[in-house]
C-alpha positions in Angstrom: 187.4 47.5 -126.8 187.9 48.7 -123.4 185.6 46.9 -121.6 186.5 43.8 -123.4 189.9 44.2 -122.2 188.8 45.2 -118.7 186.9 41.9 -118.8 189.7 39.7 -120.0 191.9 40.9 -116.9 189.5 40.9 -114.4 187.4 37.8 -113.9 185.0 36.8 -111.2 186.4 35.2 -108.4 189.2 36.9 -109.1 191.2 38.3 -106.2 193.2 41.7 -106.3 195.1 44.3 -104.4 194.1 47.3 -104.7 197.4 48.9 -105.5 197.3 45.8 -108.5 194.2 47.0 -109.4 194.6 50.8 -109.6 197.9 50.0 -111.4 196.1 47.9 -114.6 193.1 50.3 -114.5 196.1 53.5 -114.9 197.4 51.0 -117.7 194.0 51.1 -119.3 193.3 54.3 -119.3 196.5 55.4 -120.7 196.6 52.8 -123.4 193.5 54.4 -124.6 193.9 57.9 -123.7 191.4 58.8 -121.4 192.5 60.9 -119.6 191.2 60.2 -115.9 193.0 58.9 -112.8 191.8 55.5 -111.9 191.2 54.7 -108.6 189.2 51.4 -108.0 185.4 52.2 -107.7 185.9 53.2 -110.9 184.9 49.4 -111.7 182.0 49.6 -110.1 181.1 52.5 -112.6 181.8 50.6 -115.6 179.8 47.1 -114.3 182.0 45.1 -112.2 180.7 43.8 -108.8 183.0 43.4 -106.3 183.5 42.6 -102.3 186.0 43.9 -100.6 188.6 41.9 -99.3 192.0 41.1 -97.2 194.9 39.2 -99.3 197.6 37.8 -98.1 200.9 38.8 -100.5 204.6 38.6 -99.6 203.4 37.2 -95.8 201.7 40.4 -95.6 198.1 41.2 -95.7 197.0 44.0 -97.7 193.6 45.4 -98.6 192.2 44.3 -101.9 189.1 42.9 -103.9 187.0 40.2 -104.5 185.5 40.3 -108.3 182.2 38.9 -107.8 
């Protein structure tokens, strides 16, 4: 169940902060209780790929991901 929900949000070619990111993953792990604080190579652990990656939000850019 989790990691078909982690794969519904996060799609390749997908591009993310990583403030975004860490903030879904946190909404993860305390939907299902696990009890872990989630930092964002915590999706390389569970079988994402990803690239990092500069994003341009709100006319500033900010450090983020690439889901590959």
């Amino acid at each position: 169940m989790f990691q078909d929900e982690l794969h519904r949000i996060f799609k390749s070619g997908d591009k993310v902060t990583i403030k975004e990111l860490n903030q879904t993953l946190q909404t993860l792990y305390d939907k299902y209780h696990i009890k872990k604080k989630a930092r964002s190579t915590d999706l390389l652990l569970l079988g994402f790929r990803m690239k990092r990656a500069t994003i341009d939000k709100d006319g500033k850019r900010q450090e983020g991901a690439l889901i590959i």
